[in-house]
C-alpha atoms as a printed R data frame, in Angstrom:
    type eleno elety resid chain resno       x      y       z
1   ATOM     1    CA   UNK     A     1 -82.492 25.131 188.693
2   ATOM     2    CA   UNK     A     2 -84.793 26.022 191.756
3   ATOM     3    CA   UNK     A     3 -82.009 23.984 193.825
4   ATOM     4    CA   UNK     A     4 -79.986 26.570 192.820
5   ATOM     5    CA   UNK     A     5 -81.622 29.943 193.029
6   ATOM     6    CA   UNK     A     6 -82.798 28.734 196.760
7   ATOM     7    CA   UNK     A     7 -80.226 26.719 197.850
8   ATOM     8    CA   UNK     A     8 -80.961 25.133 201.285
9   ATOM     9    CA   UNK     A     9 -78.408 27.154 203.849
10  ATOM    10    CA   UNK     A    10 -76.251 24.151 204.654
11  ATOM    11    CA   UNK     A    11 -75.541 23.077 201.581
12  ATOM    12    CA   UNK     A    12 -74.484 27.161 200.703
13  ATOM    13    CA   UNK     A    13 -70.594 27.317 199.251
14  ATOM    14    CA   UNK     A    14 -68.985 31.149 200.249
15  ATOM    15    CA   UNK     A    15 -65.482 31.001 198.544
16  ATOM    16    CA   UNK     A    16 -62.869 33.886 200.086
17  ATOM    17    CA   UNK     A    17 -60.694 35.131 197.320
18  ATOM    18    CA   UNK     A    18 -57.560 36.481 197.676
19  ATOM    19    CA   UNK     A    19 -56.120 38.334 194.715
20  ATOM    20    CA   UNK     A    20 -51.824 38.364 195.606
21  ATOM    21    CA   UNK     A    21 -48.537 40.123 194.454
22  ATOM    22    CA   UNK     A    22 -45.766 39.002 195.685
23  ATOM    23    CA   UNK     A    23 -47.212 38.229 199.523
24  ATOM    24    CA   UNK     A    24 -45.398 35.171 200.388
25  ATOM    25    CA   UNK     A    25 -44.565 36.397 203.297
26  ATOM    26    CA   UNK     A    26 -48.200 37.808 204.610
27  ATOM    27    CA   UNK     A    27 -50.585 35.296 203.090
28  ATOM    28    CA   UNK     A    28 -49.890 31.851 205.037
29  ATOM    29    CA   UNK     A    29 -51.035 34.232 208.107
30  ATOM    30    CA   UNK     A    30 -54.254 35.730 205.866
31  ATOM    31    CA   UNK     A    31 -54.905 32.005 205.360
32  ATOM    32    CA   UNK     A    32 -54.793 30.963 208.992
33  ATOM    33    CA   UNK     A    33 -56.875 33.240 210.145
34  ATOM    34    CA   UNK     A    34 -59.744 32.565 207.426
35  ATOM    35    CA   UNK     A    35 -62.477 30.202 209.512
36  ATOM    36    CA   UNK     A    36 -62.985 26.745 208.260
37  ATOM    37    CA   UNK     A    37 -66.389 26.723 209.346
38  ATOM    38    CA   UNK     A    38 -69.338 29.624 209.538
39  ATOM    39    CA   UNK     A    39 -72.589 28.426 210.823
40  ATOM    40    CA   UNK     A    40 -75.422 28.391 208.388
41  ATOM    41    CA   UNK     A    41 -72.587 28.078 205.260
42  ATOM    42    CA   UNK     A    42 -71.518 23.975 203.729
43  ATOM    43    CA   UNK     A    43 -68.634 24.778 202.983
44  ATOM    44    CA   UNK     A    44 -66.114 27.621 203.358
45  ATOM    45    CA   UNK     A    45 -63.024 27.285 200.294
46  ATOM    46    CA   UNK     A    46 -60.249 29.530 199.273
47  ATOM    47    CA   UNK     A    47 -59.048 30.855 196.035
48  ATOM    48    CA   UNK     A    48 -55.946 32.517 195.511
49  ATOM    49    CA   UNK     A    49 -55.287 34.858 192.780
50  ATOM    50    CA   UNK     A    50 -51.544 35.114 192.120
51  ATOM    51    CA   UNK     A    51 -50.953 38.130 189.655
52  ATOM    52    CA   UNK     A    52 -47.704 36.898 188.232
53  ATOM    53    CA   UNK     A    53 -45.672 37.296 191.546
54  ATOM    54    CA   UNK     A    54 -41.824 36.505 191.752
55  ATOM    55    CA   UNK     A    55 -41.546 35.789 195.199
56  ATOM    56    CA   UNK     A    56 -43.231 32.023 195.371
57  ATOM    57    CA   UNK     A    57 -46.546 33.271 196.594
58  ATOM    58    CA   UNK     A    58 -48.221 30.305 194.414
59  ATOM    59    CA   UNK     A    59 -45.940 27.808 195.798
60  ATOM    60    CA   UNK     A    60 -46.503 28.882 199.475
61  ATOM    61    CA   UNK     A    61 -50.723 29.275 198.885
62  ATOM    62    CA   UNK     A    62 -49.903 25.525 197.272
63  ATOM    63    CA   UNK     A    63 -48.103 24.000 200.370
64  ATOM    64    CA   UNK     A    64 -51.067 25.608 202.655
65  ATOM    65    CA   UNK     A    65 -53.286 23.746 200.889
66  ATOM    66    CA   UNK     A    66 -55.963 26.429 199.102
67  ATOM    67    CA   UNK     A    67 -58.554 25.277 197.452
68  ATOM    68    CA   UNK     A    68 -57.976 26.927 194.174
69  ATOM    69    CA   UNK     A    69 -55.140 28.428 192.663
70  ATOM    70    CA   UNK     A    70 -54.981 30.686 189.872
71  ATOM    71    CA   UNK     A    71 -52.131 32.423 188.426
72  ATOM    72    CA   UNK     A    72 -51.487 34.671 186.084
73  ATOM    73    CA   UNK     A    73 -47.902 34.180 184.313
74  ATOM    74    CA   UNK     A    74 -47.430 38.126 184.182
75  ATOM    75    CA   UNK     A    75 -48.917 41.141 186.547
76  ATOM    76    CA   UNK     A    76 -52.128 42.457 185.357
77  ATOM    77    CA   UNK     A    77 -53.304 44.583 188.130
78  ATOM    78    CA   UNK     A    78 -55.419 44.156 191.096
79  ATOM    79    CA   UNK     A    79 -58.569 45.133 188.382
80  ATOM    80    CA   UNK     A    80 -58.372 42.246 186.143
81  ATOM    81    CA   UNK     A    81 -57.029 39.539 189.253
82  ATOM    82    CA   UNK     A    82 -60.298 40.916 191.034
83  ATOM    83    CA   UNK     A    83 -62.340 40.341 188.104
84  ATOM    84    CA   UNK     A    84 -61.076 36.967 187.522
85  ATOM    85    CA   UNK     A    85 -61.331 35.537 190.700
86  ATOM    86    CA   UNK     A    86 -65.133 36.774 191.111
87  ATOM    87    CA   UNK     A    87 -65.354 34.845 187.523
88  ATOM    88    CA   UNK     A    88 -63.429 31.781 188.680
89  ATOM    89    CA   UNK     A    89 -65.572 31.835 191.998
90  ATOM    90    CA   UNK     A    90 -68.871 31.727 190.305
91  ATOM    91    CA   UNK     A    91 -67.404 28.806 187.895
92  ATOM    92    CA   UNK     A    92 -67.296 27.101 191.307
93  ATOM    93    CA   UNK     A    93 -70.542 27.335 192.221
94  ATOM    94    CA   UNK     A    94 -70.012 29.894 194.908
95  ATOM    95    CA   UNK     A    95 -72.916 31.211 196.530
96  ATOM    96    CA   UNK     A    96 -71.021 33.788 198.626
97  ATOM    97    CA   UNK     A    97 -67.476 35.455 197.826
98  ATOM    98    CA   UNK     A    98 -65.316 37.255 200.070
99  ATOM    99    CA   UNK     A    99 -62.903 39.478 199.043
100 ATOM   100    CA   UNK     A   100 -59.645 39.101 201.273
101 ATOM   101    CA   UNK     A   101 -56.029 41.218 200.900
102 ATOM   102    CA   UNK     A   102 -53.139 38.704 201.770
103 ATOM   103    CA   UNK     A   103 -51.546 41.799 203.604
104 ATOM   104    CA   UNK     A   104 -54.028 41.969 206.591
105 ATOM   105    CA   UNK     A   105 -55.441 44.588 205.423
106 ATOM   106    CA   UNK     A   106 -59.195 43.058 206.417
107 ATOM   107    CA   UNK     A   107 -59.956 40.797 209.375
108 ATOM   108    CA   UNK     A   108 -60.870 37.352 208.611
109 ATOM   109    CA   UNK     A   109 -62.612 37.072 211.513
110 ATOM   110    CA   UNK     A   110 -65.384 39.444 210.492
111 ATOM   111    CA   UNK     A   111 -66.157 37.107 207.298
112 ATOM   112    CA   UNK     A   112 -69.319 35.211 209.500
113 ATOM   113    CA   UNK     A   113 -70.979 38.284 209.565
């Protein structure tokens, strides 16, 4: 349990989640743009929250190869995708979460800092 309340920085997991409705089209360049390393962090995975989208946004986050996938078979808002993904995130033994909008809205890049 002390492993885990000080966990040594490289072995420190930061999970970006990305709640999604209906970005298809805007998250493969969301997920691009997301570095695959950060000094100081083990490991840097993605989870994708699709809230029931019709467009194939869980096939496309699929094909890019996130980490974790989680969909919802019918929209619940951005509220309860939020919530789950912070849940889902901690299930996964992430140390750090990032919040991410598939639309661009944030810049990847400033997730090191």
């Amino acid at each position: 349990m002390a492993a885990r309340l000080f966990p040594n920085v490289q072995t420190m997991k930061l999970i970006v989640q990305i709640p999604c409705l209906n970005e298809a089209e805007s998250l493969p360049a969301t997920l691009e743009r997301i570095p695959a390393r950060i000094a100081g962090i083990g490991a840097v995975e993605t989870l994708v929250i699709d809230d029931g989208s019709t467009d194939g946004t869980d096939r496309i986050a699929a094909g890019l190869g996130v980490d974790h996938l989680l969909r919802f078979p019918e929209h619940r808002g951005l509220a309860r995708a939020f919530s789950a993904g912070i849940d889902r995130c901690l299930r996964l033994g992430a140390d750090i979460i990032v919040n991410l909008d598939a639309d661009n809205q944030y810049d990847p890049a400033d997730i090191p800092r």
